[in-house]
N, C-alpha and C positions, 0 to 999 in steps of 0.2 A: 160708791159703786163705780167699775171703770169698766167700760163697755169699749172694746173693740171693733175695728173697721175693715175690712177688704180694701177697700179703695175710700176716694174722697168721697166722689159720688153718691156710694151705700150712704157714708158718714151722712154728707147734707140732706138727703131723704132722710132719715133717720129724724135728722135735728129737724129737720121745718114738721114732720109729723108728732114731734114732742113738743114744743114750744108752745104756749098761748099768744106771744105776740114781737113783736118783730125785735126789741131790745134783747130778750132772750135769746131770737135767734143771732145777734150780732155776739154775745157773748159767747155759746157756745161753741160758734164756727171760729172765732177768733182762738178759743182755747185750741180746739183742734188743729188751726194753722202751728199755732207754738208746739205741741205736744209732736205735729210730722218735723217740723226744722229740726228742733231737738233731740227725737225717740229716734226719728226715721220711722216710724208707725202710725197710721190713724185713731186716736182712743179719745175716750170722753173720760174725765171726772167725773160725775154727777153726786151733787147732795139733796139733800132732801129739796131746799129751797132754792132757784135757781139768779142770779145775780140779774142786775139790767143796764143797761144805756139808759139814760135821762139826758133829753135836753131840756136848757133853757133856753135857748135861743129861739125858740117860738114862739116866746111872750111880748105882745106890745107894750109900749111905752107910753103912758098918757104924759102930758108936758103943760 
């Protein structure tokens, strides 16, 4: 489904009131940056299931 923006602002409202948590939101806004450089437009993809950021780097180390 591809959902169009007015401006950034609508877009990021949009995204942070869809998301369940903050990986999501780092993926969708990032599509959105690519899609305005690119299109010249604010638009989302969206599929069913939404991608995420994952760190590792929060894990300690026992030694």
């Amino acid at each position: 489904m591809k959902i169009r923006f007015k401006d950034r602002l609508e877009a990021v409202e949009w995204i942070a009131n869809y998301v369940e948590n903050e990986g999501q939101f780092e993926v969708l806004r990032e599509q959105l940056n690519f899609n305005y450089i690119y299109e010249g437009t604010y638009f989302l993809n969206i599929e069913e299931e939404i991608g995420e950021v994952v760190s590792l780097n929060g894990q300690k180390e026992r030694r």
